[in-house]
N, CA, C and O atoms as a CHARMM CRD file, in Angstrom:
* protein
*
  312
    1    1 UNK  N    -44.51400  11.69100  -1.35900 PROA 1      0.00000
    2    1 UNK  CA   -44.01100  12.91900  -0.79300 PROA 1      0.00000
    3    1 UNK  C    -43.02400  13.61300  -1.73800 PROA 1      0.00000
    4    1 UNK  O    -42.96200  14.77200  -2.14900 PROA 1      0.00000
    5    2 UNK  N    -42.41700  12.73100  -1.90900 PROA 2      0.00000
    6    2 UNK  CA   -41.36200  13.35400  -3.32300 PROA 2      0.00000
    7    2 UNK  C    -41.78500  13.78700  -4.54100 PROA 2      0.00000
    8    2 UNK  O    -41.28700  14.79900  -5.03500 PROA 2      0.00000
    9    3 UNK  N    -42.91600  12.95800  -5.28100 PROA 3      0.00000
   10    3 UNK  CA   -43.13600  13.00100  -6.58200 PROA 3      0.00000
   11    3 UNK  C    -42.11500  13.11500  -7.58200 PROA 3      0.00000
   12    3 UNK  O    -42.31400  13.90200  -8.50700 PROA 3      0.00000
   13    4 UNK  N    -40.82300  12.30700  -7.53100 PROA 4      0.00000
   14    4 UNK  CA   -40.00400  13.11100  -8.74800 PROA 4      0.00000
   15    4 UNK  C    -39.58600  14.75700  -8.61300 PROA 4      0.00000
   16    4 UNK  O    -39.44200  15.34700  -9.68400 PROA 4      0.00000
   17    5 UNK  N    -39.39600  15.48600  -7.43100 PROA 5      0.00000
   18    5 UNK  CA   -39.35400  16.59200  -7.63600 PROA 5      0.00000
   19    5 UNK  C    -38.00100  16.95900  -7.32100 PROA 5      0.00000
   20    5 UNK  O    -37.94100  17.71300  -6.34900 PROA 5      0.00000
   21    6 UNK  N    -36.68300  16.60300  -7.94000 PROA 6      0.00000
   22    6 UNK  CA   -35.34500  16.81300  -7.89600 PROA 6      0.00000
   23    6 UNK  C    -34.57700  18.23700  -8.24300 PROA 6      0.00000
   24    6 UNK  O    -33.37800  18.23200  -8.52200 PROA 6      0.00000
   25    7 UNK  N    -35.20400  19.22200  -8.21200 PROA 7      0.00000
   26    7 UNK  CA   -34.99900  20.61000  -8.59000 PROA 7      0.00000
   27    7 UNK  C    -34.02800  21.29800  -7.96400 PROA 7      0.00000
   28    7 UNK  O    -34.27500  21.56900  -6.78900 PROA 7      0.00000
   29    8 UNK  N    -32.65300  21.78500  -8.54200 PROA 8      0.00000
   30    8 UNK  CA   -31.31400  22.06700  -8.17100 PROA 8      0.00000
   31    8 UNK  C    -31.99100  23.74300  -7.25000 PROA 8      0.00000
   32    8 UNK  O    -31.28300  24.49100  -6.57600 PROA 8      0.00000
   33    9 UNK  N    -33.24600  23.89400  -7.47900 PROA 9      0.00000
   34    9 UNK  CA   -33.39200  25.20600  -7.17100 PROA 9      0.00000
   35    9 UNK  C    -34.69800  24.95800  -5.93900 PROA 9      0.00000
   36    9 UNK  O    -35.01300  25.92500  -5.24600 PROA 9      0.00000
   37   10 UNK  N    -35.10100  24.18600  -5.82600 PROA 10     0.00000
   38   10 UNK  CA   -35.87500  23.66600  -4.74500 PROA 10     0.00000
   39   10 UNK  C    -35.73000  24.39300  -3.22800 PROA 10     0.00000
   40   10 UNK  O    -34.61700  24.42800  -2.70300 PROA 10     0.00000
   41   11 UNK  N    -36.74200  24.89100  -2.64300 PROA 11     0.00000
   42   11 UNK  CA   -36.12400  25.18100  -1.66700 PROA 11     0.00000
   43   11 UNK  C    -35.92800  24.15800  -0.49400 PROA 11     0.00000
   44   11 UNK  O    -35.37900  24.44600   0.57000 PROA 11     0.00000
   45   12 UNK  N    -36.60300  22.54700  -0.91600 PROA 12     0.00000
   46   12 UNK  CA   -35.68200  21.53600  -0.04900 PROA 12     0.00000
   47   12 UNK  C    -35.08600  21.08900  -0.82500 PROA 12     0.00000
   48   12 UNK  O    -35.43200  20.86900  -1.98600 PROA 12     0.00000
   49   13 UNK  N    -33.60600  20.77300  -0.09100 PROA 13     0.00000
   50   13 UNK  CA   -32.75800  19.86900   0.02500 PROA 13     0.00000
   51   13 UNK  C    -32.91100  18.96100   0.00800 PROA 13     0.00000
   52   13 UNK  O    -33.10100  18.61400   1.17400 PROA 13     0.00000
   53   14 UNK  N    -33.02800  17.53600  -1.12200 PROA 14     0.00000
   54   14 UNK  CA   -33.58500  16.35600  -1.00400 PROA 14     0.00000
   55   14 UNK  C    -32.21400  15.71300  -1.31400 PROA 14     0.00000
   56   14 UNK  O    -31.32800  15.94600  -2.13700 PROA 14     0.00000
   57   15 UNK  N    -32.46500  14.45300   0.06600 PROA 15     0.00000
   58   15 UNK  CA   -30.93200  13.46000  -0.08500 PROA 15     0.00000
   59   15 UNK  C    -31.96300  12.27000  -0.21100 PROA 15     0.00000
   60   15 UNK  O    -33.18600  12.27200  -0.06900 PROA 15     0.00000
   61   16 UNK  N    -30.81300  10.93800  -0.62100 PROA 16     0.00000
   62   16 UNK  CA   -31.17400   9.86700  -0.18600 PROA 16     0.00000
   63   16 UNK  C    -29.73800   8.45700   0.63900 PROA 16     0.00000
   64   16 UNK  O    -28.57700   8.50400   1.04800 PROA 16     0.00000
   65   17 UNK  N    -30.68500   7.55300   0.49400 PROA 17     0.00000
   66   17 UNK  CA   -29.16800   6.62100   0.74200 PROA 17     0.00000
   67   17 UNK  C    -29.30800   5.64400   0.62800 PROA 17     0.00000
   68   17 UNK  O    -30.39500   5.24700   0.21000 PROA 17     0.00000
   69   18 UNK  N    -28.46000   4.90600   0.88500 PROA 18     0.00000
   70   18 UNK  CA   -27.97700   3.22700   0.80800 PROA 18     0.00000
   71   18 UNK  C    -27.14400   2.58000   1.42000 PROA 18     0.00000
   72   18 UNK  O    -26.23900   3.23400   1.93800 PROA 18     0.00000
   73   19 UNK  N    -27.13500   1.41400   1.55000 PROA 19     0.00000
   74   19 UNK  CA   -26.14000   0.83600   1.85200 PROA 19     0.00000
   75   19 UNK  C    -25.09800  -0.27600   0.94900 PROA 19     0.00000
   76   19 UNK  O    -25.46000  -0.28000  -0.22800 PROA 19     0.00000
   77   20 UNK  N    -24.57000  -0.69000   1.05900 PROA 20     0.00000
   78   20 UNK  CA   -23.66000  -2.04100   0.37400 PROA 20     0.00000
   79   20 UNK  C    -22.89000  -2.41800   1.09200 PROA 20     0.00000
   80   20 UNK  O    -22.58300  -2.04000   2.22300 PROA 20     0.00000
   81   21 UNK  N    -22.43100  -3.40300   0.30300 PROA 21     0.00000
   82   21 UNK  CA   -21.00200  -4.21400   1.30300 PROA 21     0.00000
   83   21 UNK  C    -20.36100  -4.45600   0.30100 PROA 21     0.00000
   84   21 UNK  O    -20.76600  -4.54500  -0.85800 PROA 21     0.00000
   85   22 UNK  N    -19.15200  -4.59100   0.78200 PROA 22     0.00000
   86   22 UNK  CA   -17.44900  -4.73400  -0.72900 PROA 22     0.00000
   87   22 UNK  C    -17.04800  -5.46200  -0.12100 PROA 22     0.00000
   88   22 UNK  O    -17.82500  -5.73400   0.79400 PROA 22     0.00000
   89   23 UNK  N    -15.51000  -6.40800  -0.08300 PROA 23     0.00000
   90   23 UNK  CA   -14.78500  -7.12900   0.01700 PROA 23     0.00000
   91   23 UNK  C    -13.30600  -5.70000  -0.23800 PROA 23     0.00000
   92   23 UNK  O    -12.97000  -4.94500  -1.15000 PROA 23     0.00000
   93   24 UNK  N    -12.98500  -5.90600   0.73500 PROA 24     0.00000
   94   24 UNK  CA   -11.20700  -4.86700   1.04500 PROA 24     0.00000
   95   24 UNK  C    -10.61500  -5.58000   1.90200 PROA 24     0.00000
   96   24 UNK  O    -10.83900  -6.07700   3.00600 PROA 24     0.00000
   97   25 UNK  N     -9.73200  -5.51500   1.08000 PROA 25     0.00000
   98   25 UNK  CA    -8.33400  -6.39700   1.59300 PROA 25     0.00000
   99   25 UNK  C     -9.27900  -8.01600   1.78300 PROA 25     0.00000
  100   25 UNK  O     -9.86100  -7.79300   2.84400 PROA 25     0.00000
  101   26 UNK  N     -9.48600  -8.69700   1.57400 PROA 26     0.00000
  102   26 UNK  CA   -10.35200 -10.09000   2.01200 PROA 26     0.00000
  103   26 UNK  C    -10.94500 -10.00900   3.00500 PROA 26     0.00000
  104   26 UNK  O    -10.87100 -10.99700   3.73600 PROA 26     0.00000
  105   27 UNK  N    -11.71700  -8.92500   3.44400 PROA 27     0.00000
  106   27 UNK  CA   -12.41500  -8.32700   3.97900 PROA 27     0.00000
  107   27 UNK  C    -14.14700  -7.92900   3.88600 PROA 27     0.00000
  108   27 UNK  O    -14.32200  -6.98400   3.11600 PROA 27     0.00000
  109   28 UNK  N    -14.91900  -8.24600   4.26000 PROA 28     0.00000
  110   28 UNK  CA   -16.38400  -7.80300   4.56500 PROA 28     0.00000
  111   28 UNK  C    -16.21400  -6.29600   4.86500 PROA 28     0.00000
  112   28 UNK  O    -15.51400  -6.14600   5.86700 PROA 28     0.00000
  113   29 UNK  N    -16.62000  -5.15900   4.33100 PROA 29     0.00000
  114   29 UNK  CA   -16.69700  -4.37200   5.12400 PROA 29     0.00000
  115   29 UNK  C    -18.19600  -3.42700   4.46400 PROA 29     0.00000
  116   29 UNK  O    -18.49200  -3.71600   3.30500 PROA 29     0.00000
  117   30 UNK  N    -18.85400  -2.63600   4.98600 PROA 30     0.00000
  118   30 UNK  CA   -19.73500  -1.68700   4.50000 PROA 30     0.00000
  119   30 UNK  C    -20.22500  -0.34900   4.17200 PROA 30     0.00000
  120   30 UNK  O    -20.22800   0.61800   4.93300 PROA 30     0.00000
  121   31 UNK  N    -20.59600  -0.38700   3.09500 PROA 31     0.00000
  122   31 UNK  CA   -20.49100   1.28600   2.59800 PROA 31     0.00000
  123   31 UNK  C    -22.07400   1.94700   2.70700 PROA 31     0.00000
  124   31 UNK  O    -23.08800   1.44700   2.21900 PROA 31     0.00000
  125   32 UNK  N    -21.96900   3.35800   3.57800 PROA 32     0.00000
  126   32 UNK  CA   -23.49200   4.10400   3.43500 PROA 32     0.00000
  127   32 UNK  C    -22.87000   5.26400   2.73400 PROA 32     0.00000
  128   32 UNK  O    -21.84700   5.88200   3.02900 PROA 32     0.00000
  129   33 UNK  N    -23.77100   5.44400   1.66200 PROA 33     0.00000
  130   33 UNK  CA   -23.92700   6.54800   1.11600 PROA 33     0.00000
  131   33 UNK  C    -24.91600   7.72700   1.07900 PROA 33     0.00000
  132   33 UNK  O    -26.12500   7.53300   1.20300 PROA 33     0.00000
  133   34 UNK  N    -24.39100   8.94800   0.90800 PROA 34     0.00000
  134   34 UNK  CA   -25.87100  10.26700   0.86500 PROA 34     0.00000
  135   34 UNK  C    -26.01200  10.71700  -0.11200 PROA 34     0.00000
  136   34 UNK  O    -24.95800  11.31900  -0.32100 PROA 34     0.00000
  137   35 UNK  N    -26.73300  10.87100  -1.03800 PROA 35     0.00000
  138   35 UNK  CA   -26.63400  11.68600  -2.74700 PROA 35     0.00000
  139   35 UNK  C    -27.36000  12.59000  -2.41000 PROA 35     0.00000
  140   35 UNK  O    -28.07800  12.24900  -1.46900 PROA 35     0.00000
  141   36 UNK  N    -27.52500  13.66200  -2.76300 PROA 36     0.00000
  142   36 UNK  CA   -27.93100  15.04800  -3.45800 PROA 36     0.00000
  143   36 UNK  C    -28.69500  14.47800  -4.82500 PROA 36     0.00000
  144   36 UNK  O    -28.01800  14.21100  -5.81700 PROA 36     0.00000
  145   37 UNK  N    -29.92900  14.33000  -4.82500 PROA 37     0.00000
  146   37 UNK  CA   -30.81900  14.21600  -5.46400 PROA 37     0.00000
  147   37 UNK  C    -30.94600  14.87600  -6.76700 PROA 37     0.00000
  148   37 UNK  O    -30.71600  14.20700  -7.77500 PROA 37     0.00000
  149   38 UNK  N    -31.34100  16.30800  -6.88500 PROA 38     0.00000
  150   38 UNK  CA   -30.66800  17.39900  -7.59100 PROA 38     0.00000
  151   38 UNK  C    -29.73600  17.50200  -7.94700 PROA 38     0.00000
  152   38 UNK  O    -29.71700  17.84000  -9.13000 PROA 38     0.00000
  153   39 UNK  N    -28.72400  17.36500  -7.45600 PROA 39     0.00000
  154   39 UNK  CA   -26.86300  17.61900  -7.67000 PROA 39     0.00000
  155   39 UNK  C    -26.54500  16.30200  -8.58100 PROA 39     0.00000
  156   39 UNK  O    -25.86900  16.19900  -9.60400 PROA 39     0.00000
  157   40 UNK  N    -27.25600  15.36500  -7.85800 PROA 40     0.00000
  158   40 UNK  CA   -26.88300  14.00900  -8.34600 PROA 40     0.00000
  159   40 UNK  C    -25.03600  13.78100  -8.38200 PROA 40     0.00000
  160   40 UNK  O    -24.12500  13.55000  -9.17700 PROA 40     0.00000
  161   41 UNK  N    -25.27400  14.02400  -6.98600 PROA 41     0.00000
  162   41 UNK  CA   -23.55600  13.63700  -6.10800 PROA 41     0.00000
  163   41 UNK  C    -23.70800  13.40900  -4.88900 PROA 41     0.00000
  164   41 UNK  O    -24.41200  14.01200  -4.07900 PROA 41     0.00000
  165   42 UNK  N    -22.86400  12.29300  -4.71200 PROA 42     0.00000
  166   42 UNK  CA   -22.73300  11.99000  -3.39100 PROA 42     0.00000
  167   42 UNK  C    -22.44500  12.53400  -1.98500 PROA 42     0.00000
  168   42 UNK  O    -21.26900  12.17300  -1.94600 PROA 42     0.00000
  169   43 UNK  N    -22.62400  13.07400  -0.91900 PROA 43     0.00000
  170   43 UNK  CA   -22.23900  14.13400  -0.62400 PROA 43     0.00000
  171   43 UNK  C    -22.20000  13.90900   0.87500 PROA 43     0.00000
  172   43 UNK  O    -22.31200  14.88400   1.61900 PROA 43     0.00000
  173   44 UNK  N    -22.00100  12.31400   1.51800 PROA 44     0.00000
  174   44 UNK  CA   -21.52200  11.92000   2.25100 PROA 44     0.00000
  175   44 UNK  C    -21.38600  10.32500   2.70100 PROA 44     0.00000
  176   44 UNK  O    -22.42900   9.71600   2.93900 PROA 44     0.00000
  177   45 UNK  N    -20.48500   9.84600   2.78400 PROA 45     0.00000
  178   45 UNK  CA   -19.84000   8.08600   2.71800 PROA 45     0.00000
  179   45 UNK  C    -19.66300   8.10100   4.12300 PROA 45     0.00000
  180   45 UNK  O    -19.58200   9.05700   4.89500 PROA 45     0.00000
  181   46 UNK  N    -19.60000   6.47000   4.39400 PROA 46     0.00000
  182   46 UNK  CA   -19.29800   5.80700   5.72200 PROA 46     0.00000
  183   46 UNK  C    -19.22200   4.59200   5.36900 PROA 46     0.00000
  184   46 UNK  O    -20.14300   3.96100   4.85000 PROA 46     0.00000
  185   47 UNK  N    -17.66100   3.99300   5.72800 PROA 47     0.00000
  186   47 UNK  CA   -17.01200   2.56000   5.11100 PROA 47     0.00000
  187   47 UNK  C    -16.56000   2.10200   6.55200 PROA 47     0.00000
  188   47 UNK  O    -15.59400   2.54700   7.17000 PROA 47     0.00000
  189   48 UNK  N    -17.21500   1.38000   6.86100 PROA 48     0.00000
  190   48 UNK  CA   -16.92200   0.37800   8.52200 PROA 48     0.00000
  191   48 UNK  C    -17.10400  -0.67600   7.96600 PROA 48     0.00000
  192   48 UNK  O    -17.32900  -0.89700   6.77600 PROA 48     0.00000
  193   49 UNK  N    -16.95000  -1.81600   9.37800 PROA 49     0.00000
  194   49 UNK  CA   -16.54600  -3.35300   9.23000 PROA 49     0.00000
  195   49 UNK  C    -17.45600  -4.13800   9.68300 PROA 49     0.00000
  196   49 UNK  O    -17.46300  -5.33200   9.38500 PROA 49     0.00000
  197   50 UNK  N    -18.86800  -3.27800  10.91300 PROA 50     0.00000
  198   50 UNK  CA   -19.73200  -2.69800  10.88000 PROA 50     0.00000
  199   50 UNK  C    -21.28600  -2.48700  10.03200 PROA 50     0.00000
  200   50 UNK  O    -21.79500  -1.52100   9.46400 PROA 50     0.00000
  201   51 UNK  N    -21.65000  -3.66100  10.22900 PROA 51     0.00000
  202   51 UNK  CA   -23.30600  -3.21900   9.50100 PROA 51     0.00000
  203   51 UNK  C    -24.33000  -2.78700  11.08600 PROA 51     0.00000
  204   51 UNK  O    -24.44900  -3.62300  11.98200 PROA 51     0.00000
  205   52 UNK  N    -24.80000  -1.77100  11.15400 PROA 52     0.00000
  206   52 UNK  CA   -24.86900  -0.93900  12.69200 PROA 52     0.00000
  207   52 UNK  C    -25.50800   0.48800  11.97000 PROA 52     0.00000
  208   52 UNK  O    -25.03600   1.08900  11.00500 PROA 52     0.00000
  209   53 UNK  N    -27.18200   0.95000  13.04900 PROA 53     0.00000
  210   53 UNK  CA   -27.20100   1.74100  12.85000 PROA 53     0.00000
  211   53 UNK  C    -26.34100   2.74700  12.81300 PROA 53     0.00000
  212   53 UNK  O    -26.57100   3.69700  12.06400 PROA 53     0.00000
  213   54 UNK  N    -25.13800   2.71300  13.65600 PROA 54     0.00000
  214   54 UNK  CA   -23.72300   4.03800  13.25400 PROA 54     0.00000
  215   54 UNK  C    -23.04900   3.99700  12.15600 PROA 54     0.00000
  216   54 UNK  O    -22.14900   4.77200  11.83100 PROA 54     0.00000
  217   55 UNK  N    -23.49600   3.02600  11.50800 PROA 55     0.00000
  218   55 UNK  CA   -23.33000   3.72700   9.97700 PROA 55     0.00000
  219   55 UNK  C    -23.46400   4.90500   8.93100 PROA 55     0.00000
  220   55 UNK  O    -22.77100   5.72100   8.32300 PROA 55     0.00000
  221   56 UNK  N    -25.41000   4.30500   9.16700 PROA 56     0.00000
  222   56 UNK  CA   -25.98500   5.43600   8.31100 PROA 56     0.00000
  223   56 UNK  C    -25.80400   6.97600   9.68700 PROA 56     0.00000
  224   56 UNK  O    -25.45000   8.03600   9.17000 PROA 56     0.00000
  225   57 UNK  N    -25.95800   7.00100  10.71400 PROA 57     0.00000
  226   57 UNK  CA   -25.93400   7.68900  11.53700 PROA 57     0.00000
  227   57 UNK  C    -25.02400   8.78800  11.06700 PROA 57     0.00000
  228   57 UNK  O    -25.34800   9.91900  10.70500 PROA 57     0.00000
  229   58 UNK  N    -23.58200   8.14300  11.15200 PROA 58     0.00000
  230   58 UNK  CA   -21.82200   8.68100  10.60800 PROA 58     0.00000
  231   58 UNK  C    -22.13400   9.03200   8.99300 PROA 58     0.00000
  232   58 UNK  O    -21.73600  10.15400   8.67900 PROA 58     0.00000
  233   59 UNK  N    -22.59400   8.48500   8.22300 PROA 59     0.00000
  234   59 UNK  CA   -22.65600   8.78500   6.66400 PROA 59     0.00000
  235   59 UNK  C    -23.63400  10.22600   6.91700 PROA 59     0.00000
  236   59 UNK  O    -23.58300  11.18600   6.14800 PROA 59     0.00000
  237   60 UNK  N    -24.54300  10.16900   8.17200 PROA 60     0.00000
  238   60 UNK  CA   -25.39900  11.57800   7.83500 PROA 60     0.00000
  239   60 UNK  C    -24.60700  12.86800   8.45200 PROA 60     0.00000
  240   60 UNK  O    -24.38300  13.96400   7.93900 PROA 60     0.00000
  241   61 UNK  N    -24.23400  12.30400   9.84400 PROA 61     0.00000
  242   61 UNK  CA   -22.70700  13.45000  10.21100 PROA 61     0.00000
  243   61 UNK  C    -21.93000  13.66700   8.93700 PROA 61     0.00000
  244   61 UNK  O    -22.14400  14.81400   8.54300 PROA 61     0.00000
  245   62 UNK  N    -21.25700  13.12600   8.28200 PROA 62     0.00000
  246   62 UNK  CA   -20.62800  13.21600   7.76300 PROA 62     0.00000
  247   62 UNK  C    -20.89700  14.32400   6.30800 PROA 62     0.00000
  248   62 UNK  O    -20.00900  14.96300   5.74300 PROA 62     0.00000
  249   63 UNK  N    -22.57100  14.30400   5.89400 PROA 63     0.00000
  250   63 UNK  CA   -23.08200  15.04000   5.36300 PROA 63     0.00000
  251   63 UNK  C    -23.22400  16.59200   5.79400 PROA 63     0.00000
  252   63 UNK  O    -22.71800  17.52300   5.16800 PROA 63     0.00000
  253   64 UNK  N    -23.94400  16.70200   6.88500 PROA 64     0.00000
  254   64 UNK  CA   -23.86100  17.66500   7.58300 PROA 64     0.00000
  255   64 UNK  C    -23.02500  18.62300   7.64900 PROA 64     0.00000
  256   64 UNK  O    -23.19000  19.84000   7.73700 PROA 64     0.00000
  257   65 UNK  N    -21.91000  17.84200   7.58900 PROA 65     0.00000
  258   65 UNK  CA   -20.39600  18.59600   7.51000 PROA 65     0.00000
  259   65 UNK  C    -19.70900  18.92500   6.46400 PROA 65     0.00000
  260   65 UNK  O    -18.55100  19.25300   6.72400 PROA 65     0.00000
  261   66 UNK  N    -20.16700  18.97200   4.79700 PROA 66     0.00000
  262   66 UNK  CA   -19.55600  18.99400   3.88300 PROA 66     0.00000
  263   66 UNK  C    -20.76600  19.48300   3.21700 PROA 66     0.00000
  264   66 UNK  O    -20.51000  19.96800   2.11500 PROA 66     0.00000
  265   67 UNK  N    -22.11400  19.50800   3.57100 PROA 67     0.00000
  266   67 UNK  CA   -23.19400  20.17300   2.72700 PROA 67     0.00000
  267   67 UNK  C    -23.59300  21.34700   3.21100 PROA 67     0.00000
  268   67 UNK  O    -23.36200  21.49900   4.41100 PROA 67     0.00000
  269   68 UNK  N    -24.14900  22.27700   2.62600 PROA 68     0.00000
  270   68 UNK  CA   -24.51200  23.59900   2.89900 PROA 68     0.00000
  271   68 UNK  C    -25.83300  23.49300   3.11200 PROA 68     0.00000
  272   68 UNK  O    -26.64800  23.23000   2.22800 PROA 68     0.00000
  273   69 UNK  N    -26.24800  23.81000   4.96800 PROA 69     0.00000
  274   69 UNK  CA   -27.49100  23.64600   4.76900 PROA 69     0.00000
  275   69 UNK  C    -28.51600  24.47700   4.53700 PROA 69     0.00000
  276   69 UNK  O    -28.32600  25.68200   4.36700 PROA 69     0.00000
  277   70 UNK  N    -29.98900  23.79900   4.49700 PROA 70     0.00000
  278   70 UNK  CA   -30.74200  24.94800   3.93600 PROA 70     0.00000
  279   70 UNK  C    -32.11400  24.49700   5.05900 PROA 70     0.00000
  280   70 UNK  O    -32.15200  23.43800   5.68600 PROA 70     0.00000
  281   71 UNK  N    -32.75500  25.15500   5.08700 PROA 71     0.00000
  282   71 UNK  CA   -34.08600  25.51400   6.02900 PROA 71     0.00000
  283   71 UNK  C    -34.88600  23.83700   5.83900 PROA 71     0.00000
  284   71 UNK  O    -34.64800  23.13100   6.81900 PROA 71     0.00000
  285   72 UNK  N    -35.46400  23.38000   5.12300 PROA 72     0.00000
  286   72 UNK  CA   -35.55000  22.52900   4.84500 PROA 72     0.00000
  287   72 UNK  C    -34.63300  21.29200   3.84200 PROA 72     0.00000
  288   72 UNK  O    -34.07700  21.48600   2.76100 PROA 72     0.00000
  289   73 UNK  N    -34.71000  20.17600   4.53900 PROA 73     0.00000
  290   73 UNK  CA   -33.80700  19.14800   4.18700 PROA 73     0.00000
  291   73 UNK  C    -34.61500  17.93200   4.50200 PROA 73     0.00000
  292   73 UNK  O    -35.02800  17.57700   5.60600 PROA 73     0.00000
  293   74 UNK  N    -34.85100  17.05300   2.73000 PROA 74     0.00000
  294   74 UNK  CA   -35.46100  15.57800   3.18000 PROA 74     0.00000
  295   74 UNK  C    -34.49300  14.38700   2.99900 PROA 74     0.00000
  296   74 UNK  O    -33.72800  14.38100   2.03500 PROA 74     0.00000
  297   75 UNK  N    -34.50300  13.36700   3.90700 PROA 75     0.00000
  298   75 UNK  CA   -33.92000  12.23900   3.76100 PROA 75     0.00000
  299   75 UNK  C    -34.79600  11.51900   3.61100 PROA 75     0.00000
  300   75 UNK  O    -35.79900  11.56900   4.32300 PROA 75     0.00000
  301   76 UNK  N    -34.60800  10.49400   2.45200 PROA 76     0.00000
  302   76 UNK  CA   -35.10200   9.01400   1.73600 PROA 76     0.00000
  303   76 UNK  C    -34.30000   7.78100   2.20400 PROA 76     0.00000
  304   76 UNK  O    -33.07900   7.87600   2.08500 PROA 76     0.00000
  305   77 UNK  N    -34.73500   6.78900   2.65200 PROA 77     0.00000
  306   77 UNK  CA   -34.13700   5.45900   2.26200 PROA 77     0.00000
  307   77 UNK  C    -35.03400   4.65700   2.49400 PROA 77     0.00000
  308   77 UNK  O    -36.03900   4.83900   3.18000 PROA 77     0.00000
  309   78 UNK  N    -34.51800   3.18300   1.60000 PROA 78     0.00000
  310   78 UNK  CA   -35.39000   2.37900   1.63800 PROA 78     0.00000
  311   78 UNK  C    -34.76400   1.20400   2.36200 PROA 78     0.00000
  312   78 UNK  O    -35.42100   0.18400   2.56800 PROA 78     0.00000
């Protein structure tokens, strides 16, 4: 569906994401991220204590709210 097609001028919006886990404070805790494909920047985080679909859920609110949207918008993850 994608083919490699990361084009800052695209008229979709292509994100993707991930997850991880860190150690804070001697701590387990977990990080979702959203990149801008194109932009190749991150462009929305979610760090809970928490491995839970309201993670990625909150990391995509969290996008929503700091990205400019556009008519079409794809999300990736694996």
């Amino acid at each position: 569906m994608l083919n490699r097609q990361f084009s800052p001028h695209s008229e979709t919006t292509v994100l993707c994401g991930d997850t991880t886990y860190l150690k804070v404070q001697g701590e387990w805790h977990y990080l979702a991220i959203v990149m801008n494909l194109a932009q190749r920047q991150v462009v929305g985080w979610r760090l809970q204590k928490q491995h839970d679909a309201t993670l990625v859920v909150d990391a995509l609110n969290h996008t929503m709210l700091t990205t400019e949207r556009t008519e079409r918008m794809l999300f990736h993850s694996e």
